[in-house]
N, C-alpha and C positions, 0 to 999 in steps of 0.2 A: 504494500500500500504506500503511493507516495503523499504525502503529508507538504501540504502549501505554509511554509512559517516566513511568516513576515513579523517587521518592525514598525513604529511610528513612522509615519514620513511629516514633511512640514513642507507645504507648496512655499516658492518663492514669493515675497513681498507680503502683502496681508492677504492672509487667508482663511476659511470658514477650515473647524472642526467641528468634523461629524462625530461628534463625539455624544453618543445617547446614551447614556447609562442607568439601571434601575435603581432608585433611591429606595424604594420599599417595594416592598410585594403584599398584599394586605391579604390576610388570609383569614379567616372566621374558622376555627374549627370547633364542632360542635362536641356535645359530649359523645362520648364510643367506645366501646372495646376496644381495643387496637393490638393485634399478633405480630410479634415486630421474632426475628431470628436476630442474634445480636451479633456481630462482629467484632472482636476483641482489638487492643489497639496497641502495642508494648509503647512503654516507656520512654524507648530510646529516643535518640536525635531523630526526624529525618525519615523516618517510617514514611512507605508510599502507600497510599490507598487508591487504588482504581474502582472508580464510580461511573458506571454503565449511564446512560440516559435510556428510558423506556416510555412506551406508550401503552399502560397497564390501564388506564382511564384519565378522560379530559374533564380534568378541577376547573376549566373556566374557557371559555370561547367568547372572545368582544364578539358582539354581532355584527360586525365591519368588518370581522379577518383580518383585522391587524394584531391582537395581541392571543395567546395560549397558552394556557398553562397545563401543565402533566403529570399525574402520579405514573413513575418515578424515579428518584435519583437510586440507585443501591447498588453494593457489590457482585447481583448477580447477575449473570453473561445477557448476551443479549438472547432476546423474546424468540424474535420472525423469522424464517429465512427470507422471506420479504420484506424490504425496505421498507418501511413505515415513511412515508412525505407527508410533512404539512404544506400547505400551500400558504403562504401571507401575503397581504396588502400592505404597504407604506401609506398608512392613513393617519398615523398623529401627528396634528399640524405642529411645527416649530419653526421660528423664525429665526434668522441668523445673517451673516453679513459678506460678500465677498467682495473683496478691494471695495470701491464703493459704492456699491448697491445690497440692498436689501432683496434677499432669497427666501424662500419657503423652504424648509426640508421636512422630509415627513418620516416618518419612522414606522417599525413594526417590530414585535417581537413575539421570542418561546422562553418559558421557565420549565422546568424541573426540578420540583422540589422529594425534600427527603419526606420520613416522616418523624412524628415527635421524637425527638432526641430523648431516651433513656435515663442520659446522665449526659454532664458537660462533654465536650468534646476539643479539645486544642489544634487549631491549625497555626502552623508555623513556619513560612519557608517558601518557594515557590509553587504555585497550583499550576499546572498543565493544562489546558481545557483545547479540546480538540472536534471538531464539529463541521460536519457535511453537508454545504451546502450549494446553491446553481441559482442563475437568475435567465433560465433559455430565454434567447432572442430580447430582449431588456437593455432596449439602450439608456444611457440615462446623462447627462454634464457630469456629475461627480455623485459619488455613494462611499458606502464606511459599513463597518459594524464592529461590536465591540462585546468581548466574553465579558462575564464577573461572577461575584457568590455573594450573596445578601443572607441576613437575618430576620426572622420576625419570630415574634415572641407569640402564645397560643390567641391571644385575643385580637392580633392580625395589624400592630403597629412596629413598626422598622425601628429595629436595634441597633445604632450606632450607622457610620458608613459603609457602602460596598464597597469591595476592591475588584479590579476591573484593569482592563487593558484594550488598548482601541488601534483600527488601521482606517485608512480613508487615503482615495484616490481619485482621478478624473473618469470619467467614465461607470460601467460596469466592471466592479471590480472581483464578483462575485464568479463571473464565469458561463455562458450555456451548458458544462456538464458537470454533476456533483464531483465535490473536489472534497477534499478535508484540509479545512481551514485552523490553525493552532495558533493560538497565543495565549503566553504565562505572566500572571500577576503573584504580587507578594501578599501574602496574607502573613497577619500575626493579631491571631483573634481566638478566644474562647468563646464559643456558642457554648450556650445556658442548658440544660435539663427542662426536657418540655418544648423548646425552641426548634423551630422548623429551617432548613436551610434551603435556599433558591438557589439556585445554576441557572445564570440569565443569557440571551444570544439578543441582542438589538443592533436591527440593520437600518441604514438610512439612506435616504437618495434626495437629490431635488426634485424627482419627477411625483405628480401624485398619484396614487394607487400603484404603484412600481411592486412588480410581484418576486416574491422568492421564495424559494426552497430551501425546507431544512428536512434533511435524510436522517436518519436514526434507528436503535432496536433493533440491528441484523448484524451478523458476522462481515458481510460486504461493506457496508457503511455501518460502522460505530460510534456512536459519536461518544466520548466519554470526555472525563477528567480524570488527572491522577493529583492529589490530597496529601502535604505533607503531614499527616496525622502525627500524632508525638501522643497525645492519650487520652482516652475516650473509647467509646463503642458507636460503630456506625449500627442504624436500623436495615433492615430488608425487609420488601414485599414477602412476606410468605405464599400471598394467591396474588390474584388480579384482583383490586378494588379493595387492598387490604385496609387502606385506613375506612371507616366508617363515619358514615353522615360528615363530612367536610364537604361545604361547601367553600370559594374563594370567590376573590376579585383581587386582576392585579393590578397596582397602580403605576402609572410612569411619573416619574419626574427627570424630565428630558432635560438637559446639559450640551446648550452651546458655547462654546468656550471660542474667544476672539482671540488671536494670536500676532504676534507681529513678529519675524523674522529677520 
């Protein structure tokens, strides 16, 4: 599998980052049973955890198709031998600025979250986050998107900052055929006992309703993260639809950042 890893770029003179990132993910979960298989976590420095992304059931659908969310994040392999695709829209409007005029860019996104956390859990070190995605025949001026990991606590308000990492270029930068896209941010964060964690993918374009693809849940397209875990216990689906009565809504707070070079 060849794997696309790119860096920040910074266009010459002034220029728009597409820079979208999720500030909370707002989650409601109801009361429930919940069957978690647990995952042990040793001590050491540095520890890797590989966290599959799946499509076991959809926590949340905008009725616009631009935002998704999914149970779920967990150590076990993937589901399908077919490729599970969502389809999105770039329908969150956000305004931004290039040399000197004022642009529209629109954004769209997927989460994957875990479920309730156990016990605390320590992340420390760099997160890998690696994700398959295509924007066939999609022209566009300039697009971006950007991995991260958010928190929210049971009653569905955002825990402190996401950490996150972002690419943006001229054009479709995405691609006509699934590709696997990778970028690593620093995490040095303990998520709480009870606490939900999100794995977020937000892509942006100028054009609006700009459509993309995110591939996941099969041995061909993977899309995972690897998690410097250091201690704690990750949860697993044990079935399909393991968390009980959760309902969600997720929220964006979208992040145009002006830059000068």
């Amino acid at each position: 599998m060849q794997i696309r890893v790119v860096r920040p770029r910074f266009w010459k003179g002034r220029a728009l980052l597409i820079v979208a990132l999720l500030s909370g993910v707002n989650l409601i979960v109801c009361d429930g049973f919940v069957q978690v298989a647990l995952a042990s976590v040793s001590e050491s420095e540095g520890s890797g955890v590989l966290m599959n992304f799946h499509m076991y059931s959809v926590v949340y659908a905008a009725s616009n198709s631009s935002i998704f969310v999914y149970n779920g994040a967990d150590l076990n392999p993937p589901t399908y031998s077919t490729t599970a695709t969502t389809q999105v829209f770039c329908r969150v409007r956000q305004n931004g600025q290039v040399w000197f005029a004022d642009v529209d860019v629109w954004l769209g996104g997927v989460s994957w979250i875990t479920q309730p956390l156990p016990e605390g859990v320590t992340i420390r070190g760099e997160a890998r986050m690696v994700v398959w995605m295509s924007a066939p025949e999609q022209e566009t001026v300039a697009s971006g998107y950007a991995f991260g990991i958010s928190e929210v606590d049971g009653t569905g308000n955002p825990i402190g900052e996401p950490a996150y990492q972002y690419y943006y270029s001229y054009g479709n930068v995405l691609g006509s055929s699934p590709t696997a896209f990778e970028l690593s941010f620093t995490v040095d964060q303990t998520f709480a006992k009870g606490h939900i964690i999100g794995f977020i993918v937000i892509v942006g374009s100028t054009s609006q309703g700009w459509q993309f693809q995110v591939h996941f849940d099969s041995p061909n397209m993977n899309s995972f993260v690897t998690l410097p875990v250091i201690a704690g216990v990750i949860p697993e689906f044990t079935q399909i639809g393991a968390v009980a009565s959760m309902a969600a809504a997720l929220v964006f707070t979208c992040v145009i950042a002006r830059r000068r070079t």
